[in-house]
C-alpha positions in Angstrom: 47.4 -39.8 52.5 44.5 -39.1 50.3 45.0 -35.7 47.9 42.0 -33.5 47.3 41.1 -32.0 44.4 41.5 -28.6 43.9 38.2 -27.0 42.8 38.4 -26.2 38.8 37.8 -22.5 37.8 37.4 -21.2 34.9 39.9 -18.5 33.4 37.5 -16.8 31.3 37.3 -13.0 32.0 34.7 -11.0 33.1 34.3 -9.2 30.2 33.8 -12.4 28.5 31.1 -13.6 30.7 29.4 -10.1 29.8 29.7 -11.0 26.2 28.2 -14.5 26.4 25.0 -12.9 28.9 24.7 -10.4 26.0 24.9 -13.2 22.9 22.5 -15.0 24.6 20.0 -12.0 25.6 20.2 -11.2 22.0 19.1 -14.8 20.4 16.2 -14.5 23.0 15.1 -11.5 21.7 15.5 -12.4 18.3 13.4 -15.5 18.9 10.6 -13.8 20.5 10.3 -11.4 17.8 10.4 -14.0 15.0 7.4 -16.0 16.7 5.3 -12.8 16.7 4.6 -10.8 14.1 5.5 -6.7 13.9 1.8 -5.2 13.9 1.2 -3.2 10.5 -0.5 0.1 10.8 -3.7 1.4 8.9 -1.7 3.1 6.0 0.4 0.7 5.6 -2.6 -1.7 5.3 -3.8 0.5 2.5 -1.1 1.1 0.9 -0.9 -3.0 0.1 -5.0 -3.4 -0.4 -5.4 0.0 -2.7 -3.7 -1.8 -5.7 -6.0 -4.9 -7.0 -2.6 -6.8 -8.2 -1.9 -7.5 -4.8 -5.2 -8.4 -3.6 -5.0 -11.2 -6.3 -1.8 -12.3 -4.7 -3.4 -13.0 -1.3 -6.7 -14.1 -2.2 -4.2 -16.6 -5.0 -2.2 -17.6 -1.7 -5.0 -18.1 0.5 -6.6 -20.4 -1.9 -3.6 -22.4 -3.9 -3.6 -26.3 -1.5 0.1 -25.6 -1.7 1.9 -23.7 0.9 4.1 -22.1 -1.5 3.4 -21.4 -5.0 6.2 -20.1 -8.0 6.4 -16.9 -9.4 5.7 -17.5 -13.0 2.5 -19.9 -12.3 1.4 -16.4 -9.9 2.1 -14.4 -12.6 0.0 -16.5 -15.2 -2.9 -16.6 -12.7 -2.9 -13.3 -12.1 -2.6 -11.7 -15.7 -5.8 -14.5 -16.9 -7.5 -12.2 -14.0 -6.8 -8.9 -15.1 -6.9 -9.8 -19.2 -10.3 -12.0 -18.4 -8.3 -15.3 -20.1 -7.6 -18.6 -19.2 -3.8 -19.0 -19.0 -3.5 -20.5 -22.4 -5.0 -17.6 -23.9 -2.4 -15.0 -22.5 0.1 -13.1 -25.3 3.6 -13.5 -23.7 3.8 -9.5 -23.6 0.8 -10.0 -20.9 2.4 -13.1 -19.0 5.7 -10.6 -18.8 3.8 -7.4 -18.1 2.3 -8.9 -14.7 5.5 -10.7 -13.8 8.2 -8.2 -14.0 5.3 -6.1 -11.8 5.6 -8.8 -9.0 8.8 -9.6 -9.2 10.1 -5.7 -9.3 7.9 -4.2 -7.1 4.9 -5.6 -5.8 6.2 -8.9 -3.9 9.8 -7.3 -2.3 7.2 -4.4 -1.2 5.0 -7.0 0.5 8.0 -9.2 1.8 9.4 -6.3 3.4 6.1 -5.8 5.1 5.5 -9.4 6.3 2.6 -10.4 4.4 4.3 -12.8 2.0 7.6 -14.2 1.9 9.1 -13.9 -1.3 12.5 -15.6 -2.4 13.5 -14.0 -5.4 16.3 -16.2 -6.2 14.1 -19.4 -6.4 11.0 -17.3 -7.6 9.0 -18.9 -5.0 5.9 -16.8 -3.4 4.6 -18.0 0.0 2.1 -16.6 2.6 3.8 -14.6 5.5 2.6 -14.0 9.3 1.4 -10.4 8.9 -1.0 -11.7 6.3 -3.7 -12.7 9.2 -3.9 -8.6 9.8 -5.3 -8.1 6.8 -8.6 -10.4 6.6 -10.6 -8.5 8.4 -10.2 -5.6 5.0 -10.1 -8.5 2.1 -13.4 -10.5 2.8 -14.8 -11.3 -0.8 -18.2 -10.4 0.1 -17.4 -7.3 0.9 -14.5 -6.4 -0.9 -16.2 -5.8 -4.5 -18.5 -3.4 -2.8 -16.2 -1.0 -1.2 -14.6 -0.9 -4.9 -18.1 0.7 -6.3 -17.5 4.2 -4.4 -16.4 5.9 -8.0 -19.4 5.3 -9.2 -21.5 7.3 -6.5 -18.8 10.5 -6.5 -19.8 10.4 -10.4 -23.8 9.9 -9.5 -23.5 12.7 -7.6 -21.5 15.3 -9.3 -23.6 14.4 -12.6 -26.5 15.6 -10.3 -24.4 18.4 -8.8 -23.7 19.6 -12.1 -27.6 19.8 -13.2 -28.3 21.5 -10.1 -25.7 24.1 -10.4 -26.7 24.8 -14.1 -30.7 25.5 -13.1 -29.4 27.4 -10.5 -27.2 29.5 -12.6 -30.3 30.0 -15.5 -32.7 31.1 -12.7 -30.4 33.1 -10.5 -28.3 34.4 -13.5 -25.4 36.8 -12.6 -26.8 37.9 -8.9 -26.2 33.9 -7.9 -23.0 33.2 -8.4 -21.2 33.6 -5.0 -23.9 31.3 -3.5 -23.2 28.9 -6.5 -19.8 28.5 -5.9 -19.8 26.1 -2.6 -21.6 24.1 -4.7 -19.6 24.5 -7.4 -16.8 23.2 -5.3 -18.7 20.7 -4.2 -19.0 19.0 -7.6 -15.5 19.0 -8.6 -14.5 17.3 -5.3 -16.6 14.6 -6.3 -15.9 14.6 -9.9 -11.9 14.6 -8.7 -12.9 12.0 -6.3 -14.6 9.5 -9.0 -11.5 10.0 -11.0 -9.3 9.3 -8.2 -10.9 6.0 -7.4 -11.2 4.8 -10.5 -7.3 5.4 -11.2 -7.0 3.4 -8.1 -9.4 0.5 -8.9 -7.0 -0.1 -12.2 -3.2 -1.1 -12.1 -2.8 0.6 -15.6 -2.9 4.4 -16.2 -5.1 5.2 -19.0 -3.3 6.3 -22.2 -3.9 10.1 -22.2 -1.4 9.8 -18.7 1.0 7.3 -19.7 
């Protein structure tokens, strides 16, 4: 008489059958959100392309054969930039100036934000997967440009200035509530051509350090 076998069934419990449905929902979703990239908003775009260091950094990435690059050799390229030297003609105070910059604050800042991936225990810099949001704000044609507003604020507050002054010699005392939009007017701009200038430049000048 033939015997037949009694269907297998597993003893796991229901509540670990939730579990396993829940581990495996979660590694999906953490997939899918490694293959696409968290979208960066407007400030925090400036707040990576206002400081020129790290605009070197991407436009160093972007144009290194190499997919990855190490710290120190960014560091060198980068401070030949700024001092206006070949590499062999860097001070090591200038070499350490730039890297201690990266390696303290402006790399974790721009790991954290996807735009390069930054292992700080090898000291290894590579190109991340937000970096693709930026091009459209670091074309090189462009870029130098949008860096030359300083010099218009101070253009036009020098001219500001003049005008106020003939204004205040013909209209003498009876002028000076009419003068002073103007006047306000000027030292926006003035403030304004100091403020992108600081901005331009990773170093404060002396009189604020």
């Amino acid at each position: 008489m033939s015997r037949t076998n009694a269907p297998s069934t597993d003893t796991r419990t229901s509540n670990e059958f939730s579990k396993d449905g829940e581990a495996a929902a979660d590694a999906t979703a953490a997939e899918a959100s490694g293959d696409q990239p968290s979208p960066l908003s407007l400030d925090e775009i400036f707040e990576v392309l206002k400081n020129q260091r790290r605009r070197h950094v991407i436009h160093h990435l972007k144009d290194i054969d190499d997919t990855q690059v190490a710290l120190g050799d960014l560091a060198e390229h980068i401070a030949a930039e700024e001092n206006d030297k070949s590499v062999n003609a860097l001070s090591s105070g200038e070499r350490k100036r730039v890297y201690v910059g990266l390696y303290q604050c402006h790399l974790p800042k721009m790991h954290d934000m996807g735009i390069v991936e930054f292992n700080q225990d090898r000291g290894i810099v590579a190109l991340g997967p937000n970096v693709t949001q930026l091009e459209p704000y670091i074309d090189p044609e462009t870029e130098d440009d949008g860096l030359e507003w300083h010099r218009y604020y101070l253009v036009l507050a020098i001219v500001g200035s003049s005008l106020l002054g003939m204004l205040q010699l013909w209209g003498g005392s009876a002028g000076v509530g009419s003068m002073l939009p103007l006047g306000l007017l000027v030292g926006a701009l003035a403030g304004l051509s100091i403020y992108h200038t600081l901005y331009k430049s990773d170093e404060l000048p002396a009189f604020l350090e």
